[in-house]
C-alpha positions as CSV (number, residue, x, y, z in Angstrom):
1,X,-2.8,25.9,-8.6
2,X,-2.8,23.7,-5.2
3,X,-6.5,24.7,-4.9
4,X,-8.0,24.2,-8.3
5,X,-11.1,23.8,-7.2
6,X,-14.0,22.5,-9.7
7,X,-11.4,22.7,-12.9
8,X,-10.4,20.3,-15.6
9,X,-7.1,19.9,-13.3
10,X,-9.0,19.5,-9.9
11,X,-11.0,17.3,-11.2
12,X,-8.4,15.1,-12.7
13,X,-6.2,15.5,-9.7
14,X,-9.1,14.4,-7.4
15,X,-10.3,11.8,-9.4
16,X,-6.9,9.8,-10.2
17,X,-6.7,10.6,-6.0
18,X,-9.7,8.5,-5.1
19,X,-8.9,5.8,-7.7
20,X,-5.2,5.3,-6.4
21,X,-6.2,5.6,-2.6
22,X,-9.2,2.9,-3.1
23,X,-7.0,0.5,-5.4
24,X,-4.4,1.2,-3.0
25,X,-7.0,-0.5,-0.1
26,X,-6.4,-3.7,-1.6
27,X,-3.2,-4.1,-3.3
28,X,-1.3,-4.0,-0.2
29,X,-3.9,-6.3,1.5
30,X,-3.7,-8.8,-1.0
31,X,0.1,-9.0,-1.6
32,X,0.3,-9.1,2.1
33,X,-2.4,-12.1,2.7
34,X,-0.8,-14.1,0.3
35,X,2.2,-14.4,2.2
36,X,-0.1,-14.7,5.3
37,X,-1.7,-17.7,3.5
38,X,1.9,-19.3,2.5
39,X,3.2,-18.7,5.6
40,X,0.2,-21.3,6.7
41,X,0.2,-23.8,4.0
42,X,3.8,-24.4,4.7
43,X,3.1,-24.9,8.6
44,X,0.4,-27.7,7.2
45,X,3.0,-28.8,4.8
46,X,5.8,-28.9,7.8
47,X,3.2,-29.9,11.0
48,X,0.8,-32.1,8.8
49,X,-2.0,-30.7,10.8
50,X,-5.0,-30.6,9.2
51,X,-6.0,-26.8,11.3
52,X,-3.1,-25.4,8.9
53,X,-4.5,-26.7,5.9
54,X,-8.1,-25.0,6.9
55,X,-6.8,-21.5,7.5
56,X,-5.1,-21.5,4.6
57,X,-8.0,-22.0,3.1
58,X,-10.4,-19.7,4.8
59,X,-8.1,-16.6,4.8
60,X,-7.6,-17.1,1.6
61,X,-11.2,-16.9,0.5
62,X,-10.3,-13.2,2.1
63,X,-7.5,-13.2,-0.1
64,X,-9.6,-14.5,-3.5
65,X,-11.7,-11.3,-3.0
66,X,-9.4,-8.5,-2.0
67,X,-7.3,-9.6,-5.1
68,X,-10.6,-9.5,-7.9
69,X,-11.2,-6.2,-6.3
70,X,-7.8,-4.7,-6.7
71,X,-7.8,-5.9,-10.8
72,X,-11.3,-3.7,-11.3
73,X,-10.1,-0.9,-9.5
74,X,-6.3,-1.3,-11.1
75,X,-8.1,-1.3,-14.8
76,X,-9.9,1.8,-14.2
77,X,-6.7,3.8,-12.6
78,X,-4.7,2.5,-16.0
79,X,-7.9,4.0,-18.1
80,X,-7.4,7.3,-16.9
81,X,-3.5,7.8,-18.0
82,X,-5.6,7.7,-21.4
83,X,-8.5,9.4,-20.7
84,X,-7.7,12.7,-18.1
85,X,-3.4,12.3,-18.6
86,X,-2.9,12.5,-21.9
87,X,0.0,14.9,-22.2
88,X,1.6,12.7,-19.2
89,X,1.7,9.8,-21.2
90,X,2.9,11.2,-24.5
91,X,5.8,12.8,-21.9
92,X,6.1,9.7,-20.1
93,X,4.9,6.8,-22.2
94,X,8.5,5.6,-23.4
95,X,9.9,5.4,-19.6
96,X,6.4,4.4,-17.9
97,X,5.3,1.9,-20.7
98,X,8.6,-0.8,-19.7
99,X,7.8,-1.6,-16.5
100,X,4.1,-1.8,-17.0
101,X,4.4,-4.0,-20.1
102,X,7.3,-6.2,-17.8
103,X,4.4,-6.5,-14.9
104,X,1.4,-7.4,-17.2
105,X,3.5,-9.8,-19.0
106,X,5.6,-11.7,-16.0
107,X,4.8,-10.4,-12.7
108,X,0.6,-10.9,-13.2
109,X,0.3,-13.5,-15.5
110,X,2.5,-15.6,-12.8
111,X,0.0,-14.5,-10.2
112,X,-2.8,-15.1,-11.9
113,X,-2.1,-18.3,-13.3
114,X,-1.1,-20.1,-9.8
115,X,-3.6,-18.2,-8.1
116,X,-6.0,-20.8,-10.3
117,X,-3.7,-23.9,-9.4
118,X,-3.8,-23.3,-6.3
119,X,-7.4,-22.7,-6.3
120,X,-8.7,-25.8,-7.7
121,X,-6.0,-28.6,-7.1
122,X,-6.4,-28.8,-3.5
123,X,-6.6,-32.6,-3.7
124,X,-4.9,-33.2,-7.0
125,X,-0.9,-32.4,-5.8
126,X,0.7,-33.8,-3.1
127,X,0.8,-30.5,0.1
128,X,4.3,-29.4,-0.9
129,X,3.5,-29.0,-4.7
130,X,0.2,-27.2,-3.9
131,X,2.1,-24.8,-1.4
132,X,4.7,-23.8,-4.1
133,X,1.6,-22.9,-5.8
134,X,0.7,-19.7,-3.3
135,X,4.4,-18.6,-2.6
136,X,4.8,-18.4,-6.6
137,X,1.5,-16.3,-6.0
138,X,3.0,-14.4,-3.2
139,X,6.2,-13.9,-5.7
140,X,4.0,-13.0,-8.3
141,X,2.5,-10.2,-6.3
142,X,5.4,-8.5,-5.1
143,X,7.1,-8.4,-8.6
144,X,4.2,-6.6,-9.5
145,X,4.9,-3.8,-6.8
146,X,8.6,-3.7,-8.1
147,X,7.5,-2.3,-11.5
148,X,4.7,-0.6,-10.8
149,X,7.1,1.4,-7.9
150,X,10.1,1.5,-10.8
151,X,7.8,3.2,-12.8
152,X,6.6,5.7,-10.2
153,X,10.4,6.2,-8.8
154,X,10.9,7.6,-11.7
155,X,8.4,10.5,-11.3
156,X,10.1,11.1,-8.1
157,X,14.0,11.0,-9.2
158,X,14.2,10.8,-12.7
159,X,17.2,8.8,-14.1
160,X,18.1,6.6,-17.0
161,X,16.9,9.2,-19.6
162,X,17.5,11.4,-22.1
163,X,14.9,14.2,-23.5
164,X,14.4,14.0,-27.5
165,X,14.6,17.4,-28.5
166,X,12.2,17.1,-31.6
167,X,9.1,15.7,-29.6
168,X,10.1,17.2,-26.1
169,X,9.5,13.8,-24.7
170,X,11.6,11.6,-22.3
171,X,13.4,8.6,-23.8
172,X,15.1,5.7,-21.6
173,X,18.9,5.3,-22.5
174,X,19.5,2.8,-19.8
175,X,16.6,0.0,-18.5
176,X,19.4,-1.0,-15.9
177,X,19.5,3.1,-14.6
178,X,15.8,3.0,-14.1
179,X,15.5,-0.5,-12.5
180,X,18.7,0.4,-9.8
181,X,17.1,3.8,-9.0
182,X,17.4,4.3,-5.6
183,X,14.0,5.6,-4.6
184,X,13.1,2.2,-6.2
185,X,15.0,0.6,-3.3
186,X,14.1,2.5,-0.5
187,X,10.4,2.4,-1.5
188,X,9.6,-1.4,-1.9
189,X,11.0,-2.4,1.4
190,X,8.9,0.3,2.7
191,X,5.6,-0.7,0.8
192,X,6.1,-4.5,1.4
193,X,6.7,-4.3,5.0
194,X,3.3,-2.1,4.9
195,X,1.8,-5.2,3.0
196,X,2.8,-7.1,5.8
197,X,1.1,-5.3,8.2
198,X,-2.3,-4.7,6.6
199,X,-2.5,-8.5,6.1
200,X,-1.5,-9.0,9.5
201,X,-3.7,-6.9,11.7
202,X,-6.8,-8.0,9.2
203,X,-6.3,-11.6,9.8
204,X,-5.3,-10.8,13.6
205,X,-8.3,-8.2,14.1
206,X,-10.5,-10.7,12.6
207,X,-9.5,-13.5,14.9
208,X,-10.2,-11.3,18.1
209,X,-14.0,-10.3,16.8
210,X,-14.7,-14.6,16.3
211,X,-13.0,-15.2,19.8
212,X,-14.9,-12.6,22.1
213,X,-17.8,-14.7,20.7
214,X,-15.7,-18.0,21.4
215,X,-16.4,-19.7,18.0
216,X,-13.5,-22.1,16.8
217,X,-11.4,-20.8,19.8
218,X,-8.3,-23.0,19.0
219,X,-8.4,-22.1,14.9
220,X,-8.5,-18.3,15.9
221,X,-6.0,-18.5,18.2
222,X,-3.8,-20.3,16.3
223,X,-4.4,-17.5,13.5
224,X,-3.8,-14.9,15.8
225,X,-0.5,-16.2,16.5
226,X,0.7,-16.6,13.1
227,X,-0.4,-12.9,11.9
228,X,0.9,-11.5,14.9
229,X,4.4,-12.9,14.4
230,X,4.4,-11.6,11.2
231,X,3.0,-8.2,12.2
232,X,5.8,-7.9,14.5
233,X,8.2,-8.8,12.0
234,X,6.1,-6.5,9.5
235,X,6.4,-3.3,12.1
236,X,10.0,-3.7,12.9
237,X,10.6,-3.6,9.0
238,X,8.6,-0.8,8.5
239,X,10.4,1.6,10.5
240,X,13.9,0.6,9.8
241,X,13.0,0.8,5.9
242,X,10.8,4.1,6.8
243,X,14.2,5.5,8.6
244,X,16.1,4.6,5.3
245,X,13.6,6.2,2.6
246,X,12.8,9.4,5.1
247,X,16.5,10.5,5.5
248,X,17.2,9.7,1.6
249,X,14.3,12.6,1.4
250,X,16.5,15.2,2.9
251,X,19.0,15.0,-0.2
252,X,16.6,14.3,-2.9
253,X,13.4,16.1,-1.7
254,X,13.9,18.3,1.1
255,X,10.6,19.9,0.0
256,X,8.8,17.3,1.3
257,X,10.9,16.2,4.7
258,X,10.6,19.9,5.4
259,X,6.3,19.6,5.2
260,X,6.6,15.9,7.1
261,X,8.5,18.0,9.7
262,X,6.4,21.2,9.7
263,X,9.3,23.4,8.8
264,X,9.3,26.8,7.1
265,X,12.4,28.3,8.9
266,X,15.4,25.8,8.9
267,X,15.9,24.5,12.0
268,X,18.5,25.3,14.9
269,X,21.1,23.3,15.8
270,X,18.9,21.5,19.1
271,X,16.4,20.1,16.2
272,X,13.1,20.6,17.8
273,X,10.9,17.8,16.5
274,X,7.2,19.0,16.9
275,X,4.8,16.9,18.5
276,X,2.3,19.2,17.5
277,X,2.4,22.6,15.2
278,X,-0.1,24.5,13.7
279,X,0.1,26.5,10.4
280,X,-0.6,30.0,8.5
281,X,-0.1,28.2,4.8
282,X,-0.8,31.4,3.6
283,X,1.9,33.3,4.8
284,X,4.3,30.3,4.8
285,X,4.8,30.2,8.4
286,X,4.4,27.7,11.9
287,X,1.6,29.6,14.5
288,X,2.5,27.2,17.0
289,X,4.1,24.3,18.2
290,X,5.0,22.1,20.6
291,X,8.8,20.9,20.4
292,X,10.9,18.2,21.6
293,X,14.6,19.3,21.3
294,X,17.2,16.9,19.0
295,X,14.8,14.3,18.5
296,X,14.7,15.9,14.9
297,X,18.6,15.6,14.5
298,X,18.6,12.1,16.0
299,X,15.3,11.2,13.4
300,X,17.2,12.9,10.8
301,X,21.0,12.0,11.1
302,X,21.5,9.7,14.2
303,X,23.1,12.2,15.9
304,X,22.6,15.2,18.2
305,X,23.8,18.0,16.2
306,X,22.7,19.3,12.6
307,X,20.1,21.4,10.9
308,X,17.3,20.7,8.5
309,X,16.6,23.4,5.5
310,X,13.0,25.0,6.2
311,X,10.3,25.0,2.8
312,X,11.0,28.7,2.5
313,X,14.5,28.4,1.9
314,X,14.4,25.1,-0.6
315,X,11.5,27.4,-2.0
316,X,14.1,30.0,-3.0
317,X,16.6,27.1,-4.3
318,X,14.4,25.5,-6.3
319,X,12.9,29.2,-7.9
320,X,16.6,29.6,-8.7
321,X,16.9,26.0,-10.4
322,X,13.7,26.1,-12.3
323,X,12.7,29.8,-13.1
324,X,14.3,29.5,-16.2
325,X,12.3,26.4,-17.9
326,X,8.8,27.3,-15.8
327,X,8.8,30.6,-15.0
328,X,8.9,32.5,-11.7
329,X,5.4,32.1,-11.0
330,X,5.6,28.4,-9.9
331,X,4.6,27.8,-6.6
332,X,6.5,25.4,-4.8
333,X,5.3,24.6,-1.3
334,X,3.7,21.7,-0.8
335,X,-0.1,20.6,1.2
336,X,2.3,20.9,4.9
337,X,-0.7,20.2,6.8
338,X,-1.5,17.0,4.7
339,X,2.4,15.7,5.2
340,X,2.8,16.9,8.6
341,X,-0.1,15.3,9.9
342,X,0.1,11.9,7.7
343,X,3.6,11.0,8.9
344,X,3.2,11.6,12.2
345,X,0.0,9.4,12.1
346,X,2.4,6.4,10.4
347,X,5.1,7.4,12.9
348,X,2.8,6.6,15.9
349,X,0.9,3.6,14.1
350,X,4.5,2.1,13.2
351,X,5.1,1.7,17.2
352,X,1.2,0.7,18.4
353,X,1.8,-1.9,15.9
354,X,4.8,-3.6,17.5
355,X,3.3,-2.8,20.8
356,X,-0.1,-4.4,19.7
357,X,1.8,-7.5,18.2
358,X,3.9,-7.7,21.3
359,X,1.4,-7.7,23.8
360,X,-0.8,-9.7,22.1
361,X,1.7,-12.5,21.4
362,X,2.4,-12.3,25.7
363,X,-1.3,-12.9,26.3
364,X,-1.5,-15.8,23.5
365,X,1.1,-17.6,24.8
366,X,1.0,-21.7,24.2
367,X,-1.0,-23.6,27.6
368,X,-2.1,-19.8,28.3
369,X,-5.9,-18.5,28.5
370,X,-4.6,-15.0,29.2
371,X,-6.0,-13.9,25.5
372,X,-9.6,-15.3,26.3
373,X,-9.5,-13.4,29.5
374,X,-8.3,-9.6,28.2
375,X,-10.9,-8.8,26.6
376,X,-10.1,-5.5,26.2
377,X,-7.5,-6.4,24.1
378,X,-9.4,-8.3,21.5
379,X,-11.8,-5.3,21.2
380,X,-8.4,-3.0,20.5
381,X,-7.2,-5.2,18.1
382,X,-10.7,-6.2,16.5
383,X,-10.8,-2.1,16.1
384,X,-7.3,-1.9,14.7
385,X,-8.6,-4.0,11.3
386,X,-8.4,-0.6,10.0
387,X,-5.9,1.2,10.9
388,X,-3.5,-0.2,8.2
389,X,-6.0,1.3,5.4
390,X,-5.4,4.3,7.1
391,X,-1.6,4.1,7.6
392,X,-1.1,3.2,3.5
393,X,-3.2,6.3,2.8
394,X,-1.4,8.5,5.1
395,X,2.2,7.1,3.3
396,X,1.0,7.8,-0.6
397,X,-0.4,11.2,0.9
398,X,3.4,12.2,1.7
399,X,4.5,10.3,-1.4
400,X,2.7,12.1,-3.8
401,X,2.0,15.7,-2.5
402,X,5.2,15.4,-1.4
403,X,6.3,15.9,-5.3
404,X,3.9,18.4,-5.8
405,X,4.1,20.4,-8.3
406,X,5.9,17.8,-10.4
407,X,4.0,15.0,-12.3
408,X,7.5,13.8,-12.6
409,X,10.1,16.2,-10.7
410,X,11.5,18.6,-12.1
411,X,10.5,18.1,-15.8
412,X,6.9,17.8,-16.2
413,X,4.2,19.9,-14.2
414,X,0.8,18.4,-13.0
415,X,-0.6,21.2,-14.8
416,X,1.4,20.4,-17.8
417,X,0.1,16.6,-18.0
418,X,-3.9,16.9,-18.1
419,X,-5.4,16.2,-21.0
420,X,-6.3,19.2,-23.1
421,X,-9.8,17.5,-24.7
422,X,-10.8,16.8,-21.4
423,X,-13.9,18.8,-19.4
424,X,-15.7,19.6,-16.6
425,X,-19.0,18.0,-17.0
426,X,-17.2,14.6,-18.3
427,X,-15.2,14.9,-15.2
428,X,-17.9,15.6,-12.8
429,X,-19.6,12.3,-14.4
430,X,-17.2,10.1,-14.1
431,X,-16.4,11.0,-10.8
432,X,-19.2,10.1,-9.4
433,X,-19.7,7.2,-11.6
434,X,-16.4,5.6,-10.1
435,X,-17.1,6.7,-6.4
436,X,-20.2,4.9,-6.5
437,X,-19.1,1.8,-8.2
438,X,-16.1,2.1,-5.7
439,X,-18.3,2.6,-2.7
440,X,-20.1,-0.6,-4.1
441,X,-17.3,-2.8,-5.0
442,X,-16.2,-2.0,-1.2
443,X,-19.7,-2.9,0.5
444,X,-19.7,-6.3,-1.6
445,X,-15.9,-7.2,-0.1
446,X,-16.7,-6.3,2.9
447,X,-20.6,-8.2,3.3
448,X,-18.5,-10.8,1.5
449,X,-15.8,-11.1,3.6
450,X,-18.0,-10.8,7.1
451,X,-20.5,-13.5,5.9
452,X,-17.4,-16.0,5.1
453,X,-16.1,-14.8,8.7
454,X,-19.5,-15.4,10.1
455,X,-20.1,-18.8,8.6
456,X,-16.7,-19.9,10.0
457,X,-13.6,-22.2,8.7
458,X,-15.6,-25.0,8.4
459,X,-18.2,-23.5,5.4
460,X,-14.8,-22.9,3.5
461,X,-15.5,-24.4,0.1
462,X,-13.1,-27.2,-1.4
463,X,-13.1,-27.9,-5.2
464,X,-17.2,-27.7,-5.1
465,X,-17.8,-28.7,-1.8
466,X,-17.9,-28.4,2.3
467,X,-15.0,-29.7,3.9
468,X,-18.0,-30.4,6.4
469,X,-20.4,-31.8,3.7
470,X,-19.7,-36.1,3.5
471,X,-23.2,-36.9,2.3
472,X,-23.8,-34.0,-0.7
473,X,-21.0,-33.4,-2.6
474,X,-21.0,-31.4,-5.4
475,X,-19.4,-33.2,-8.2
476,X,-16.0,-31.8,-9.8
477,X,-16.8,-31.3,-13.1
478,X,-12.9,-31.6,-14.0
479,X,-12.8,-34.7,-11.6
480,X,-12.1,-38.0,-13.8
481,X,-15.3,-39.5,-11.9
482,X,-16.9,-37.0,-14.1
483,X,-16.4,-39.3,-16.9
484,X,-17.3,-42.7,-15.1
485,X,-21.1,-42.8,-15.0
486,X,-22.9,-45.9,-16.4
């Protein structure tokens, strides 16, 4: 059942895969850049210099496109609850609808509506008023993530519910159980604090590619040193929240903290943390490895001593929980190679971005040409534009094969909530339908976003016009000069 290969469920499990990890590009990107882009608005607002006010403006061109991407690819994802998860939502609807309803309804239609304020009413409200404008954005954004990640902390530890016995379905008996769930609370901070980062090391990676060609040297590096301040910030975040939600797992999903650690046997009392392992899936067991004794124990519980429970053994716990309602034929172990491999990449990322953000802050320093002079160090972080994108992959990886074989643990299958009317050829067609229109929604941002990079902060359009252009501007059609012709 892991490997289902070219089957209605294969297809629908790859296929809702490559949706989620592509809108999952930009909803993290964008969330983050709006807070990049407040953060600068509010240094204009505070410094009245007019350098703020431009950079706000050009990285939040970036920001404009990364956000209409992340709607198309978001109304697709939603499509498919309909179209490949049928029996899901019937299971699921009366828990999952709340949230999503409370997101469209609030958390969007606040983004969306400032996001046009603040578009077009750069000159129409004094620079305070028009930098409320992108926080409420920024607001807007991250209320979205708290229902869309209540709705999907749900899946992962069920609460607030009751099952109706008639229709087999789930039914919320308390809003305020599934709002305070505790994977909720562990995972935002987590996911936020990734925002943070992706924003960060775009806007800072960005900046190093325009200064090793020296264009705009003071804008850049006064861009650098904002995103790399909040990268730092970002990092540090990310792995205190990361430390909270991964020893939460060892409770609530030792399944999955077992894979993220590699373990099939439960492990000794000197908690050998593997650098490296290798596995027989197979047969359920570690080939090799190459261990660092009680960094596992200090990882897990802050302390030297302790033992973590192996997959085999929360195998035969969960066979004894669940044989009854599924059967003994369930297979419980989860993609170990995926996990192992995806947390130890966001494990080492988590540090070379502090490192990065560190270092980079050092050579930026104020009266300093150290940055112009390294560069070495603006190729590494010019390269590191996508490491983020890879990092946010890696963490949804663990999130959700982590749960496997639940659709929402330990009531519903995956294999349970595909649709039963849908096929293999429809499938196989719309699969490749949505990667191409994917990999063509990603080519336009990014040809987009290098040509605005390319042209430079001072092609950034203003209500119509050039903030360059004195002699041709393009009239403002909402402009009361609009109405004062002869």
């Amino acid at each position: 059942m892991l490997n289902a290969g070219l089957t209605v469920l294969g297809l629908s499990r790859f296929q809702f895969a490559m949706t989620t990890v592509f809108h999952f590009f930009f909803v993290p990107f964008s969330i983050g850049l709006a807070f990049v882009v407040a953060v600068m608005e509010t240094m204009y607002v505070a410094k009245k210099d007019e350098t703020y006010k431009k950079m706000a403006q050009f990285w939040g061109k970036m920001f404009l496109y990364s956000f209409a991407v992340g709607v198309v690819t978001g109304i697709i994802q939603e499509f498919q609850f309909g179209m490949n998860w049928s029996e899901y939502s019937r299971f699921m609807g009366d828990i999952f609808g709340a949230p999503l309803a409370i997101e469209a309804l609030a958390a969007f239609f606040l983004e969306s509506t400032f996001i046009g304020l603040w578009m077009f009413t750069w000159e129409r409200f004094k620079p305070g008023i028009h930098a409320l404008f992108i926080w409420l954005v920024a607001i807007g954004s991250s209320l979205s993530a708290v229902w869309i990640l209540a709705a999907n902390s749900f899946m992962q530890n069920p609460v607030g519910f009751a099952i109706n016995k008639s229709t087999g379905r789930v039914v919320m008996t308390s809003f305020s159980a599934v709002v305070k769930n505790p994977q909720l609370w562990l995972e935002l901070p987590h996911v936020l604090m990734g925002a943070g980062i992706t924003a960060s090391f775009v806007v800072a990676g960005c900046s190093a590619w325009r200064l090793l060609k020296k264009d705009h040297v003071s804008f850049y590096r006064k861009s650098l040193n904002i995103a790399l301040v909040i990268g730092l910030i970002a990092s540090l975040g990310s792995v205190a929240s990361g430390d909270f939600q991964t020893r939460y797992l060892i409770k609530e999903q030792p399944m999955k903290f077992a894979a993220m650690e590699g373990l099939y046997k439960d492990s000794t009392n000197k908690g050998e943390w593997a650098i490296y392992s290798s596995f027989n899936t197979k047969q359920h067991k570690t080939t090799s490895s190459l261990d660092v004794p009680y960094v596992l124990n200090i990882l897990s519980y802050h302390k030297f001593s302790g033992t973590v429970k192996g997959q085999n053994t929360v195998n035969k716990e969960l066979h004894a929980t669940y044989d009854k309602k599924f059967g003994k034929n369930m297979n419980y172990y989860v993609p170990t190679k995926t996990l192992f491999w995806s947390f130890r990449l966001m494990a080492v990322a988590g540090g070379l971005f502090a490192l990065v953000a560190i270092v980079g802050l050092f050579f930026n320093r104020k009266k300093s040409q150290t940055i112009m002079k390294q560069r070495w160090f603006l190729y590494i972080m010019g390269l590191m534009i996508w490491l983020p994108f890879l990092v946010n992959t890696a963490g949804w990886f663990i999130t959700e094969f982590g749960r496997y074989p639940w659709v929402v643990y330990g009531l519903l299958t995956i294999a349970d909530a595909v649709s039963p009317t849908s096929t293999v050829g429809s499938l196989l067609f719309t699969n490749i339908v949505y990667f191409l229109l994917f990999a063509g929604l990603g080519l336009v941002m990014i040809v987009l976003s290098h040509r605005a990079l390319k042209a430079g902060p001072d092609a950034v359009q203003m209500n119509g016009y050039s903030s360059e252009d004195t002699e041709g501007k393009v009239e403002d059609p909402y402009g009361t000069e609009a109405f004062n012709h002869d």
